[in-house]
C-alpha positions in Angstrom: -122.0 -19.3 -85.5 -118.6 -17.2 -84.9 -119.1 -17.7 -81.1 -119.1 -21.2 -81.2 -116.7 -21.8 -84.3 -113.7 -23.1 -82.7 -115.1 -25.6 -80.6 -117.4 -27.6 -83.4 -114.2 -27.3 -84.9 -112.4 -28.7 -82.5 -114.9 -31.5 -82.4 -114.9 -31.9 -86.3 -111.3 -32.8 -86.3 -111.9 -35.5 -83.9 -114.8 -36.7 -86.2 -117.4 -36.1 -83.2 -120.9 -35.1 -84.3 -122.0 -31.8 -83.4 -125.7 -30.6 -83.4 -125.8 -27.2 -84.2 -128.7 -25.0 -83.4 -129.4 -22.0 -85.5 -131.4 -19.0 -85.0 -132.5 -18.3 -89.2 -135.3 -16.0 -88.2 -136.6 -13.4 -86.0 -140.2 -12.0 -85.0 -141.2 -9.2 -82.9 -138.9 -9.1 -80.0 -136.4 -11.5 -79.9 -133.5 -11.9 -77.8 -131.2 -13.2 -80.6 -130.2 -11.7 -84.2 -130.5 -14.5 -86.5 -126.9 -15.9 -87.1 -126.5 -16.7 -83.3 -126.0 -20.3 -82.4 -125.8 -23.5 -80.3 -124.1 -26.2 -80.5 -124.6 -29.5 -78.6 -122.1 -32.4 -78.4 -122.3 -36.4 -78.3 -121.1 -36.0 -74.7 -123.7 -34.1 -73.7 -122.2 -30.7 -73.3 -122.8 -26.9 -74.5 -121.3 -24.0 -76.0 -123.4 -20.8 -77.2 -126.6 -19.4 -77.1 -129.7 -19.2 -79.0 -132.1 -16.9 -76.8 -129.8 -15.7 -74.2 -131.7 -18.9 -71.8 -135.6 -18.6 -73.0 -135.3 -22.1 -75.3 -131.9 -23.2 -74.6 -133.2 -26.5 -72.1 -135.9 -26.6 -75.9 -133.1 -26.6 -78.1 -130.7 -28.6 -76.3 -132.9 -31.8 -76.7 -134.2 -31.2 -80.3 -130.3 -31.4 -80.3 -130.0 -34.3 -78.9 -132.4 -36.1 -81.0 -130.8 -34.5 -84.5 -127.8 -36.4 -83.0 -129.5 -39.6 -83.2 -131.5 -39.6 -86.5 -129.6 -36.9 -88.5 -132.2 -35.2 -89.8 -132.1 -31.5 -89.7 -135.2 -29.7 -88.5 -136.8 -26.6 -88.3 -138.4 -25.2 -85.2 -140.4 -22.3 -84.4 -140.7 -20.9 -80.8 -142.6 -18.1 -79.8 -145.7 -16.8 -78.0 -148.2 -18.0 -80.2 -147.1 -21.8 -79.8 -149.1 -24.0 -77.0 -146.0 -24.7 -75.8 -144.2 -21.1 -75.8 -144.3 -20.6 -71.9 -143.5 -24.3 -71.2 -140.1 -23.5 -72.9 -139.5 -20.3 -71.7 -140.1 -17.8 -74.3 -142.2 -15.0 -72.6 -140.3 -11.9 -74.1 -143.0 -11.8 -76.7 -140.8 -12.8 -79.5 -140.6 -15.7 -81.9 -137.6 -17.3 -83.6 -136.9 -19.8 -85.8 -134.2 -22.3 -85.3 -132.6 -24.8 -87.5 -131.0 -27.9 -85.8 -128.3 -29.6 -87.8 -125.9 -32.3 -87.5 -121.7 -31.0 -88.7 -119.8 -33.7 -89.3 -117.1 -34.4 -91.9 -119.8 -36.7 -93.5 -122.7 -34.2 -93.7 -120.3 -30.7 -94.0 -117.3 -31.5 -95.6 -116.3 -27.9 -96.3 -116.7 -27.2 -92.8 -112.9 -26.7 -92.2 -112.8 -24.6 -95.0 -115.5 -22.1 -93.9 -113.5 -22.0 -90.3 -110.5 -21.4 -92.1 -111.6 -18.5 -94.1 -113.4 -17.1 -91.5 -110.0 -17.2 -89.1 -108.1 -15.3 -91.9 -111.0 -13.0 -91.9 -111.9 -13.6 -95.7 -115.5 -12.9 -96.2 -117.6 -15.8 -97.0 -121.2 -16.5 -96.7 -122.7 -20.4 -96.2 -126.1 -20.4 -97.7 -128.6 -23.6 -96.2 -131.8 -24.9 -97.4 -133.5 -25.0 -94.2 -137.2 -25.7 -95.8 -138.3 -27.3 -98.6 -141.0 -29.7 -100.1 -138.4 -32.2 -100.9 -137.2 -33.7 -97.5 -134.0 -34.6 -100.0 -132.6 -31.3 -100.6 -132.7 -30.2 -96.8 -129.3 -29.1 -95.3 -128.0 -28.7 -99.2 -125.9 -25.7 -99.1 -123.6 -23.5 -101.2 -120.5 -21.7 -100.2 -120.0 -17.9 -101.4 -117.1 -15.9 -101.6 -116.6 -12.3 -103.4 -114.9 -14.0 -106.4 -116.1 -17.6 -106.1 -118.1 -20.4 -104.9 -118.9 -23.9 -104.4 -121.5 -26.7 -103.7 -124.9 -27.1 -104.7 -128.3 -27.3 -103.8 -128.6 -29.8 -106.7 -130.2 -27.3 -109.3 -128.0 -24.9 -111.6 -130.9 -22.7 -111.6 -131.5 -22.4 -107.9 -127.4 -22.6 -107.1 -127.3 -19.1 -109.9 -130.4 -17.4 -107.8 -128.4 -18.3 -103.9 -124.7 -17.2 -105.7 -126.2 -13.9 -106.5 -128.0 -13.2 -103.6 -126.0 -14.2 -100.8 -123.1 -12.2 -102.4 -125.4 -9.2 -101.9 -125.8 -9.9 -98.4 -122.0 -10.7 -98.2 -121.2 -7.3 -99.0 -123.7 -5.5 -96.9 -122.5 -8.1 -94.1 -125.9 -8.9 -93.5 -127.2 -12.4 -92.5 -130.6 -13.3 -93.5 -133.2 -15.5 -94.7 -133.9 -16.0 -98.3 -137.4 -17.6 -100.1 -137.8 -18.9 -103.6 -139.7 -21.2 -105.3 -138.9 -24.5 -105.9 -137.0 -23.8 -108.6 -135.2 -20.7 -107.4 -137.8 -18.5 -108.3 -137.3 -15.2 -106.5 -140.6 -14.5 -106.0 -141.8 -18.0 -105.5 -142.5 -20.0 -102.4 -141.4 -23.1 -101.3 -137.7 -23.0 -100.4 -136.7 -21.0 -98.0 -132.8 -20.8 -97.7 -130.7 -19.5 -94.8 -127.6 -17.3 -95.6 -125.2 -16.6 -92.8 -122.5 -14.4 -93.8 -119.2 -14.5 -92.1 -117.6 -10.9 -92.9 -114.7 -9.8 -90.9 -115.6 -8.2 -87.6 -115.6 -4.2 -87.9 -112.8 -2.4 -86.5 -112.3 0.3 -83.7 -109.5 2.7 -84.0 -108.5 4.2 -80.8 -106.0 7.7 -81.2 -104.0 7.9 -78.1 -102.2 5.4 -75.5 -103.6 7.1 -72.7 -105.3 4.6 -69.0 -108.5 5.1 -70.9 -107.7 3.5 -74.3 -106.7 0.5 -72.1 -110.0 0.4 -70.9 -111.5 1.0 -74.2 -109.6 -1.4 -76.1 -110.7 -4.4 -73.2 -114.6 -2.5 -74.6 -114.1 -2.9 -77.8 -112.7 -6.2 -77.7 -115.5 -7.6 -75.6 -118.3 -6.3 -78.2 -116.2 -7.9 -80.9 -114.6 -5.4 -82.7 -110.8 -5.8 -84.1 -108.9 -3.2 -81.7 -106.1 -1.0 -83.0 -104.6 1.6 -80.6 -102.3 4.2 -82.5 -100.0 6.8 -80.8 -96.9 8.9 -82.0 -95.0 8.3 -79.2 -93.6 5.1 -78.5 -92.6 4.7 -75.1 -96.3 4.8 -74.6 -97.9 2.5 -77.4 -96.8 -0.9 -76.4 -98.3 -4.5 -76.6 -97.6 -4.6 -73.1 -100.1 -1.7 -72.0 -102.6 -2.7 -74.0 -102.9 -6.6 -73.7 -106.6 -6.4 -74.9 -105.6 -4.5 -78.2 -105.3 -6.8 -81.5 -102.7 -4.2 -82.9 -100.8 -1.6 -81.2 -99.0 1.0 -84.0 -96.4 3.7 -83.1 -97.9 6.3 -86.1 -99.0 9.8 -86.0 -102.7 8.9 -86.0 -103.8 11.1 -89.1 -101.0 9.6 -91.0 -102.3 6.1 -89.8 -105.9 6.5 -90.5 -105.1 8.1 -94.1 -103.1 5.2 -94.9 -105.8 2.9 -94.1 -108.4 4.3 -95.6 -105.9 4.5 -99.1 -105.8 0.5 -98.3 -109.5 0.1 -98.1 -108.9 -1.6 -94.6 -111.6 0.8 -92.8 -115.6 1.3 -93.8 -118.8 2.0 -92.9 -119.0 0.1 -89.3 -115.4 1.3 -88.2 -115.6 2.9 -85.1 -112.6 5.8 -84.4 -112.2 7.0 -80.7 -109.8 9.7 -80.3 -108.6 10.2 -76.6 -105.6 12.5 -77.0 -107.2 15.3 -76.4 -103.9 17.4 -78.0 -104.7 19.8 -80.4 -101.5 18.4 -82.0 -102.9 14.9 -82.5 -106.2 15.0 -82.1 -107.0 18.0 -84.8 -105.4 16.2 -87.8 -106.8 12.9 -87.3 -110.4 14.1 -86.7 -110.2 16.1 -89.9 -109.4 12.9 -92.0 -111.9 10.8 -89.7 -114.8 13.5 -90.7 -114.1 13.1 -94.0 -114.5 9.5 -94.2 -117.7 7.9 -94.4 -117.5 6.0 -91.1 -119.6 4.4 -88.2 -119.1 6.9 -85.2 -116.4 9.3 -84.6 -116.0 10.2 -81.0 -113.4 12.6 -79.0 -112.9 13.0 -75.4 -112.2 16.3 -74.0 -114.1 18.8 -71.7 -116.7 21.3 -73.1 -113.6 23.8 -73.2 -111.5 21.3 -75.3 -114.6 20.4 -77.5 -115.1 24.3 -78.3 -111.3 24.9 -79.4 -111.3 21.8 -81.2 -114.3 22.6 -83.7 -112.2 25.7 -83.8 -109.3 24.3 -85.0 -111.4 21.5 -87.3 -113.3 25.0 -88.9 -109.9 26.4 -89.7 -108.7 22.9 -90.9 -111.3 23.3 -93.5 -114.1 20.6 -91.7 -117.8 21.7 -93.0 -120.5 22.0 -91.1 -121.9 18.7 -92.1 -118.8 17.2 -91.4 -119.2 18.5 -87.7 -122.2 17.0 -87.2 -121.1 14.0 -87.2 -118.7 14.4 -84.2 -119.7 12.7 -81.0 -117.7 15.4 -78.8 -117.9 15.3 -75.6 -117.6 11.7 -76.3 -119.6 9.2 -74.3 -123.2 9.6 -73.1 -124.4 11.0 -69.4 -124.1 7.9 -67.3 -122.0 10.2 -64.4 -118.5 8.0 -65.5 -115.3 8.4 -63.3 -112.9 5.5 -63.8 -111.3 4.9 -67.2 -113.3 1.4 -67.1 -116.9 3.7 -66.6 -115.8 5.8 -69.1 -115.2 3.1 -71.2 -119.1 2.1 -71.1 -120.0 5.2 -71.4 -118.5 5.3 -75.2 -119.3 2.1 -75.8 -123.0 3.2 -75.1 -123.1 6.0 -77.7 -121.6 3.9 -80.1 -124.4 1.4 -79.8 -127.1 3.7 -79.6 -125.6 5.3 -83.2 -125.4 1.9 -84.7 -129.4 1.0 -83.8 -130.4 4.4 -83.5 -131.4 3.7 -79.4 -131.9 6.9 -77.9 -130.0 6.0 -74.3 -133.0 6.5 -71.7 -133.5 4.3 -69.6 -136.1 1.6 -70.5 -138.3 1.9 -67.4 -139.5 4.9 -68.5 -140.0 4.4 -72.1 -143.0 2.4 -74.0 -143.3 0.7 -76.8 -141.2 -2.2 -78.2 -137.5 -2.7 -77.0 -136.2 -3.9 -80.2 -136.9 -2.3 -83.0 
């Protein structure tokens, strides 16, 4: 729902309805992670995407007539369905989708989701999107680390959601939950959607050189929060890097040590070091290695890369520590510009999140998600 946030906000101040289309469940190969969203206005208009354009024209009536009744519902698309081709799903997949109507009326804590996902506090809004009582549909409870609120109208069930969805909140996974009818863990019956809003990861990028422009406009674009840190600064300005949400005039190991000592970097922060200078690149590698991070790239011939575990061996990096360096950084896709380049990184990052292997699909077999 991230992507569409501010404008069913923007609505829900002007007390318009808003249907909002879900995706709570994936099958197979689907073109949307579950979390991703669609929203459809009284007017008529659109904003976001459910299926990258398989089931949008499918989804945009069933919001429509959500609009008019205001009863949530919960649709299943997908190959198997008489209807699947008629609708456009043909990539083999099937998703589930939960249609809902956001108004003041029906989601009165709606403004205080947006506002704690705009000041990037994590919280996680957990939906009963199926259940044998049409009553408690579209009941929902509101998790944050230390608190919560609403209720599905059962102490017992609200306990069982609290728990869980804090789980998924700190993982930062979003997901689909089933209990019994009375919260029973391992009972069927209910099945409750928990979409958890954690802040977006971060990418670091060492060095205010053309290519951490381009990288920073990458990063941006794949929604991390960009910071790019350089020592000197006549370079590091907000000016050079527009695209950038931070720009810090740091030595970058000095930088990165102080945020990890805050707590402000983890496990999907992505550091790219550009620098290329023994003198800044050495010191903030070592501290990156020794972090337990999501990719640590640096760019830098084959010549560069060979001094530079060199230098990181005398520094005291292990061997395992090594390993994790993507250096050369990038993968083989015959970049030039700053802006190529810039993919080229972006690739390899990707490919180490999902573990993708970067052929090229034509000549692979087998499932495309995994």
């Amino acid at each position: 729902m991230r992507d569409v946030l501010d404008e069913v906000l923007r609505r829900y101040r002007l007390d318009e309805p808003v249907a909002l289309g879900t995706v709570v469940a994936t099958f197979s190969s689907a073109p949307r992670s579950p979390g991703a969203a669609m929203a459809v206005a009284v007017d008529g208009s659109v904003t976001g995407s459910v299926s990258g354009g398989c089931v949008e024209g499918a989804v945009y009536e069933l919001g429509r007539e959500v609009l008019d009744t205001g009863k949530p519902v919960l649709q299943r698309y997908g190959v198997s369905d008489d209807d699947a081709f008629a609708v456009g799903l043909t990539c083999g997949g099937i998703i589930d989708i939960y249609v809902e109507r956001i108004a003041p009326d029906t989601f009165p804590e709606f403004e205080v989701v947006a506002k704690s996902v705009h000041a990037e506090v994590p919280v996680a809004v957990a939906t009963v999107v199926a259940h044998a009582d049409p009553d408690r549909l579209g009941k929902r409870v509101l998790v944050w680390p230390d608190r919560h609120s609403g209720s599905t109208g059962s102490d017992r069930i609200d306990a069982a959601i609290v728990d869980d969805a804090r789980g998924l909140l700190s993982a930062g996974r979003t997901a689909m939950l089933g209990y019994g009818l009375d919260g029973e863990r391992r009972g069927e019956g209910m099945s409750v959607f928990v979409n958890s809003f954690e802040p977006p990861p971060r990418m670091l990028v060492f060095g205010a050189i053309d290519f951490a422009a381009a990288m920073a406009r990458m990063g941006a674009y794949l929604g991390y929060r960009v910071t790019v840190c350089d020592a000197r600064p006549v370079f590091a300005t907000t000016s050079r890097f527009p695209s950038a949400h931070e720009v810090v005039v740091d030595w970058p190991h000095r930088y990165l040590e102080r945020q990890l000592e805050e707590g402000r970097v983890d496990e999907r922060t992505v550091v790219t070091v550009l620098t290329h200078d023994p003198k800044f690149d050495v010191p903030v590698l070592r501290v990156a290695l020794g972090a337990k991070l999501g990719y640590v790239g640096a760019m830098g011939s084959r010549r560069t890369h060979t001094d530079r575990v060199d230098r990181l061996r005398e520094a005291g990096v292990s061997e395992a520590e090594l390993s994790a360096l993507a250096s050369p950084i990038g993968l083989d896709l015959g970049a030039r510009t700053p802006e190529e380049t810039a993919v080229s990184i972006a690739a390899e990052i990707i490919a180490t999140r999902w573990g993708g292997g970067g052929q090229r699909l034509s000549v692979l077999s087998g499932r495309i998600h995994g």
